[in-house]
C-alpha positions, 0 to 999 in steps of 0.5 A, a space after each residue: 616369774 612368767 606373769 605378774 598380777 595385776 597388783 604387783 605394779 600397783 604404785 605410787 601414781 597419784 597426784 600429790 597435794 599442792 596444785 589449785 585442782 584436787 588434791 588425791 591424798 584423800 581415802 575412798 572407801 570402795 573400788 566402785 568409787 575409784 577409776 584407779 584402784 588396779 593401778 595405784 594404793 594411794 587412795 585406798 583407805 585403811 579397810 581396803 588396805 588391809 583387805 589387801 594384807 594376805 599371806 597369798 599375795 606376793 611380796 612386792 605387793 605385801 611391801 606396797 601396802 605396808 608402805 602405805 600404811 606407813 609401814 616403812 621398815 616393814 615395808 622396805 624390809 620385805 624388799 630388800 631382803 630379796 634385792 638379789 633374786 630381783 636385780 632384773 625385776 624393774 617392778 621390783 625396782 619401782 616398789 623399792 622406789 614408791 616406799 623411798 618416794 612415800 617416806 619422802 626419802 627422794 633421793 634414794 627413790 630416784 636411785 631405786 627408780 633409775 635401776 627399774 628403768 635400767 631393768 626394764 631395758 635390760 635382757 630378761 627372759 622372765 619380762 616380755 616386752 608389753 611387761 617392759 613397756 608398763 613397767 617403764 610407764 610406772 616408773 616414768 609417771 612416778 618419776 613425774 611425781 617428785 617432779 611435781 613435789 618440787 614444783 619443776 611442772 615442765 618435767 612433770 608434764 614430759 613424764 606423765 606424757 612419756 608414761 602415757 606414750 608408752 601404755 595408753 590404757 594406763 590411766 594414771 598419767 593422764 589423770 595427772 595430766 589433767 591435773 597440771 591443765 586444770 592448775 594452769 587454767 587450760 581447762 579445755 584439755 583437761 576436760 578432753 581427758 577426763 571426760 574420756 576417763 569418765 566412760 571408763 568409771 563415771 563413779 570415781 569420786 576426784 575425776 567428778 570433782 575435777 569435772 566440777 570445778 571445772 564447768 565452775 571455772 567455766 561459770 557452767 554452774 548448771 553442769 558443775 552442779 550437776 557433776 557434784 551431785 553426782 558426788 556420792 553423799 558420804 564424799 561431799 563434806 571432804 575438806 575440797 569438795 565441801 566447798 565447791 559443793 557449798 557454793 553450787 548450793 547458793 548459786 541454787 539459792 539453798 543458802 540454809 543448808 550451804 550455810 549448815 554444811 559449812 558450820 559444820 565440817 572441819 576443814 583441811 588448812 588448805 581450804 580453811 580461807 577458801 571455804 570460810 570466805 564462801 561461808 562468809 558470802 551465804 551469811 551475807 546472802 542470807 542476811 540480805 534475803 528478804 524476809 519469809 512472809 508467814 503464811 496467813 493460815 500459819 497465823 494466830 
């Protein structure tokens, strides 16, 4: 195995649910829309992972998306079934890792994740020492991960930064970094990492969304409004984005259609109360505004 392809290390990277910031448990449709769609699935929706799903690609890839598509027999089948050809593998290690950490089975995704790193500093003439080095940084942002699940933010934040240490251009690890600063209210950094992120994909759906809550944590509302904006439409009614964006339209006085894009979505529980207290300030907004004097040409 001289050279892996990109999609064999795609992993498991992206920040969990839990935190005040975006929640990146949420589907895009389209690359274009996703700053880190070579380096995690976790984001991808049905569609894109079965796009995925091709008898060409190589099977730790294959058992990823399976993984991800909550296939995990399938998924765990296909890995373990070639656990003796792949003892050095460390990528091999970490899929094994990611589908263990997916069905939520965390112990044994840290048995499977301690392996990879074994691997990685292990002789092996299949990996040179920059596929070492991103295989490390895969595994040490997962890690970061289950740190994350229960809630131990200091060893999160070390991981994610050990990842970023060892392979700069990895993307994922400060995406999460940025992540805990915004959920700690140390806004400025968070800001220094994502708007380096942005000039490599000014698109990607959560990293505008961050940038937006940010300026609004800031009482930017110009440049949240602007960063929301740039949200593409089929995205601004997700359960977190629809009130941030809500809210963005009434502070612009466009207290109707922030009130019809309220009533109309179904929130996610974990934005029921927020978005309901906002819809609540629109009504109030629009019941205190004076009344529309009707043109005296429109009268009979």
């Amino acid at each position: 195995m001289k050279k892996m392809t990109k999609i064999s290390i795609l992993a498991f990277t992206i920040m969990a649910a839990g935190c005040a910031g975006p929640s990146f448990n949420n589907q895009i449709q389209k690359d274009q829309y996703d700053l880190l769609a070579e380096e995690s699935f976790m984001r991808y929706n049905s569609n894109r992972l079965s796009a995925m799903d091709s008898p060409k690609r190589d099977f730790i890839s294959l058992a990823l998306v399976a993984c991800h598509q909550q296939k995990m027999m399938k998924g765990q089948g296909l890995l373990e079934e070639k656990m003796h050809q792949n003892k050095s593998n460390p990528f091999y290690w970490n899929a094994l890792g990611t589908c263990y950490s997916l069905s939520k089975d965390y112990t044994k995704a840290i048995f499977y994740y301690d392996l990879g790193l074994e691997a990685t500093r292990a002789s092996n003439k299949d990996f040179n020492d920059s596929q070492k080095k991103l295989a490390e940084a895969v595994i040490s942002n997962n890690l970061g991960l289950i740190h994350l699940t229960f809630k131990r933010y200091d060893e999160a934040f070390d991981a994610f930064k050990k990842s970023n240490s060892i392979v700069p251009n990895y993307f994922t690890p400060d995406f999460n970094m940025a992540q805990l600063y915004i959920e700690f209210n140390d806004n400025a950094k968070a800001m220094d990492i994502l708007k380096k992120l942005e000039a490599k994909n000014g698109e990607d759906i959560d990293l505008l969304y961050s940038l937006a809550l940010i300026h609004f944590k800031q009482n930017d509302m110009d440049n949240s409004y602007k960063y929301i904006t740039r949200i593409q439409k089929d995205y601004l009614n997700r359960a977190d984005i629809v009130g941030l964006y809500a809210y963005n339209l009434m502070r612009k006085n466009r207290l109707v259609e922030a009130k019809e894009i309220l009533e109309k979505r179904l929130y996610a529980s974990q934005y029921n109360k927020r978005n309901e207290m906002i819809l609540d300030e629109v009504k109030q907004k629009i019941k205190d505004s004076p009344p529309i004097e009707t043109p005296k040409s429109q009268k009979k």
